[in-house]
N, C-alpha and C positions, 0 to 999 in steps of 0.2 A: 572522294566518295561522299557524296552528298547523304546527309542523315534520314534513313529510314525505319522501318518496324523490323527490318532484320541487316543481315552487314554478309555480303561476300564469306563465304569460312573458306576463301583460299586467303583472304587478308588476314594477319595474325595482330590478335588484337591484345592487348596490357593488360593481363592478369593484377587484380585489388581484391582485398579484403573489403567483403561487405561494410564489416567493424569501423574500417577508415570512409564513408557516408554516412555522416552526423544529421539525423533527425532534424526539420527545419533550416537544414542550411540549403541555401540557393548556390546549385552547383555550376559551373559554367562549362561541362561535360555530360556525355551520355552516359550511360548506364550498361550493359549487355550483359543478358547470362549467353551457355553456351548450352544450346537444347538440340538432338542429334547432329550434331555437326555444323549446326548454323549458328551463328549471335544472331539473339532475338533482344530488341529494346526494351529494356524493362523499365526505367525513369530518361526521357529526354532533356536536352539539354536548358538549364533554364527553368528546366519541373520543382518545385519541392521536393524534396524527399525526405518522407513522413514517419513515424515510428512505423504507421503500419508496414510499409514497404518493409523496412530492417525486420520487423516480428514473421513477416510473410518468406522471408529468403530464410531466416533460421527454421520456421518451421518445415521446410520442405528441405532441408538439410548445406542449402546452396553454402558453399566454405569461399568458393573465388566468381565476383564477377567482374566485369573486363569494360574497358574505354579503347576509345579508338586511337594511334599514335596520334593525329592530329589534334587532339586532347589531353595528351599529356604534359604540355606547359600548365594550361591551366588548370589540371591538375597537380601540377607540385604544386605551385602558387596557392590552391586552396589547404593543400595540407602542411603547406607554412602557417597558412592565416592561422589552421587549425589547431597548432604542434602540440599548445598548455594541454587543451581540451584531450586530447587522443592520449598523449604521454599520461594522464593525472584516469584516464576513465579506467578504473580495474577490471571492468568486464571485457578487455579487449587483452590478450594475452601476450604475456614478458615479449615474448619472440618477438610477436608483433609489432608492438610498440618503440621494439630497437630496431627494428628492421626499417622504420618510419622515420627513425631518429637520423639513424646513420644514414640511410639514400637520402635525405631531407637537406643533412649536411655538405653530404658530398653534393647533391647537386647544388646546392648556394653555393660554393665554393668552388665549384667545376666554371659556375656563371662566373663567379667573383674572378680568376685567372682568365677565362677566356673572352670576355666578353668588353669586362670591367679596366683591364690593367694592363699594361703598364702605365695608363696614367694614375695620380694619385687617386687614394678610395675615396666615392664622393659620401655624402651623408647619407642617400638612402640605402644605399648598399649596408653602408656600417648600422646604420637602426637593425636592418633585416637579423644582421650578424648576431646585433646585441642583443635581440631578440632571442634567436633560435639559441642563442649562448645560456639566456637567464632560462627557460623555459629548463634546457638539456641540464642545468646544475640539478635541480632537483632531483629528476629522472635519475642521474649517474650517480647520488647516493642513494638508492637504494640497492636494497644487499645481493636481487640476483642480476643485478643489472648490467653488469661487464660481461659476464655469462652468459647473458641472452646478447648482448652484441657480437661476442667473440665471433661469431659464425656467418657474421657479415666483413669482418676485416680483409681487406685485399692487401695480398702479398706480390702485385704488382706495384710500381712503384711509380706515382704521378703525385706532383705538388700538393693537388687538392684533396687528394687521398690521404698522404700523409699526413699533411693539417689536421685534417677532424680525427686522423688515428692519436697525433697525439695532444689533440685535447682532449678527449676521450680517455686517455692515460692519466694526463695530466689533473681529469676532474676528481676521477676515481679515488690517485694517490694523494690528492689534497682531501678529500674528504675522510680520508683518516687523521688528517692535523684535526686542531681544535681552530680554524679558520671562519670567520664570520660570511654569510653568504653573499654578501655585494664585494669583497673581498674573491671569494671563491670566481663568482662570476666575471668580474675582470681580469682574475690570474687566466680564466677558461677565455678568454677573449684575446690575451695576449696570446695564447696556445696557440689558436686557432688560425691567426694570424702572422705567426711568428715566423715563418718564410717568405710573407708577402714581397718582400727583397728582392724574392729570385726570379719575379717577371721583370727584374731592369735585365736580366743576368743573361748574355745570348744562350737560346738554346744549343748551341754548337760544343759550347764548353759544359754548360747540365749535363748534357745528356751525352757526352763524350765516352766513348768505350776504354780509352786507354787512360794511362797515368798524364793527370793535370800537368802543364808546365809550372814554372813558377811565380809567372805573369798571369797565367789563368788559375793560377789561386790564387794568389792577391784578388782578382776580378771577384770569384767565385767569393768572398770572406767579406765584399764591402755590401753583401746582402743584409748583414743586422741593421745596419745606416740609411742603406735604400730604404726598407722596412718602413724606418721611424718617419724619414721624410716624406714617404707618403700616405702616413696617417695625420700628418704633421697639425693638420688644422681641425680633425678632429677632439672631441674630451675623451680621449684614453686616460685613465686612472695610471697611480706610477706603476701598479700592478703589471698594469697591460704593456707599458710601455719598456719596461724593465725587460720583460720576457721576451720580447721582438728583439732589445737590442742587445740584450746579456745573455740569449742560450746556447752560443757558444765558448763564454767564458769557462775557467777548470777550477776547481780547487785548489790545483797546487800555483795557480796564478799562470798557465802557460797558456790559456787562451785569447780569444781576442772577441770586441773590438779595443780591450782598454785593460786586458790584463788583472783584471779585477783576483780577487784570491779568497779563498775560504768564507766565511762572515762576511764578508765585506758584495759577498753575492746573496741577494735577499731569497728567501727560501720559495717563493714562485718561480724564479729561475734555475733554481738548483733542481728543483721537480721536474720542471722543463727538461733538463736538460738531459739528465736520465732518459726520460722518456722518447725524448726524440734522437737521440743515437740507437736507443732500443727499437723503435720503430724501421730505423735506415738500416739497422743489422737484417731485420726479418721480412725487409723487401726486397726482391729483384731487379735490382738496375742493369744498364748497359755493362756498368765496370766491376759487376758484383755479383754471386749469387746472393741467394735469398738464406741467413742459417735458421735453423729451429731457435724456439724460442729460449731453450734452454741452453745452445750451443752459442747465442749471443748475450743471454747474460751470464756464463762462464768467459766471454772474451771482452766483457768491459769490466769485470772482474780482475782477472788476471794479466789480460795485454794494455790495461787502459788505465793503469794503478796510477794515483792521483787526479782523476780527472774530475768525480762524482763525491758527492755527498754519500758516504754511504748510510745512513740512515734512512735517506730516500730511496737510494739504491735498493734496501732493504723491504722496505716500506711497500717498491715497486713488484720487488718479489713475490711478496704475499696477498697483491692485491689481486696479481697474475695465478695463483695456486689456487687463490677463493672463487676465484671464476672458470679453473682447471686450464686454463691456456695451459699450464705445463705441469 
């Protein structure tokens, strides 16, 4: 469909927040409100879009207007560029602004698995990452900010989902340590990345409905190492690089890749690692349901005794209650 003053309203067009078109920015999309039943053009592609435009849609009450699907690449792409700006503007509301956060991630991430990998991640992918990583520290402390994401969390279960779920978890509960911010932002980057492994890993055994053999978990476990190796020539911080190859070490020393034990697991992967069992409890895989969130931290509690820091354990608890997930 070629771009005109109005658009087919049998084509279903991508509902946006006015809020997410920044005054002065040159968009590389159209614009559409939705007026009896048609999309009519309101800013075309390449137009400015001026305060007036954003003072003119509030004044008339407009809450959603719409881009066409063949616009919406270059629409994330602008709302990456955008992320500081939009996340930091207080006149654009909590919900909002997690809603921006998380679609923003998953879809980097959905790119980064599908597009990106299995070969190693190249440097501009990882800028993007480090990017969207530094921008979302800030965002994830503040105090209603889990809260306002909670309602975006998918309890289905895909690689790239669960990454941004838990470093999302993971930024949350370090932001109650006393942890310095380029600190926070690498541990959130090791997060986020900390499955990259499992594009070496055939999907036939991922995503297997029944009980692993014992050669396809050996397969399934040399994920922290794939991980490392293909971030290998990247500058990962040890922060980051810890968390990719250590989140499934235990406390009582029975994990792997190297058996590591108590202290001797540095406390960005001890958060990790919490967090992302917590995350695999409360999604729905092939081999799994999905429990509540309270029915899976009662069973890494009590079925999983030695495995977790419980401080962090604790820690993950309460960051979960503050935001009402449970």
């Amino acid at each position: 469909m070629s771009e005109s003053n109005s658009a087919n309203g049998s084509q279903e067009l991508i509902p946006i927040s006015p809020m997410m078109i920044f005054p002065r920015a040159m968009g590389e999309f159209s614009v559409y409100l939705r007026q009896d039943g048609r999309y009519v053009l309101y800013s075309g592609k390449n137009e400015r879009f001026t305060e007036r435009h954003r003072e003119a849609l509030h004044d008339i009450g407009v809450s959603q207007v719409y881009i066409l699907p063949q616009h919406k690449e270059q629409y994330d792409r602008y709302v990456e560029q955008n992320l500081g700006r939009i996340l930091n503007d207080e006149e654009v509301p909590m919900r909002e602004r997690a809603g921006v956060l998380y679609n923003a991630s998953v879809e980097l991430m959905r790119e980064t698995f599908e597009t990106n990998l299995p070969m190693p991640l190249g440097r501009k992918q990882f800028e993007r990452l480090t990017e969207l990583v530094r921008y979302s520290a800030s965002f994830l402390t503040l105090e209603r900010a889990l809260k306002a994401m909670a309602g975006f969390i998918s309890h289905d279960y895909k690689t790239y989902t669960h990454s941004v779920q838990v470093f999302v978890y993971v930024l949350s509960v370090l932001s109650t340590y006393d942890m310095d911010k380029e600190a926070m932002v690498q541990s959130g980057l090791g997060a986020i990345l900390h499955d990259l492994g499992k594009a070496k890993i055939p999907k036939y055994i991922l995503y297997k409905p029944g009980e692993l053999t014992a050669e396809e978990r050996e397969t399934v476990n040399t994920h922290p190492l794939q991980g490392v190796s293909m971030c290998a020539q990247l500058p990962l911080s040890s922060h980051a690089t810890n968390t990719i190859l250590f989140h499934h070490e235990r406390m009582d020393g029975k994990g792997y890749p190297t058996k590591l034990k108590g202290e001797d697991i540095p406390l960005c992967v001890r958060v990790a690692a919490v967090c992302d069992v917590y995350d695999m409890l409360i999604t729905s895989k092939p081999y799994a349901k999905a429990l509540k969130p309270y029915e899976a931290l009662k069973l890494m509690r009590d079925g999983m005794k030695g495995a977790f820091d419980m401080d962090a354990y604790k820690r993950l608890i309460n960051v979960l209650s503050g935001a009402e997930i449970i």
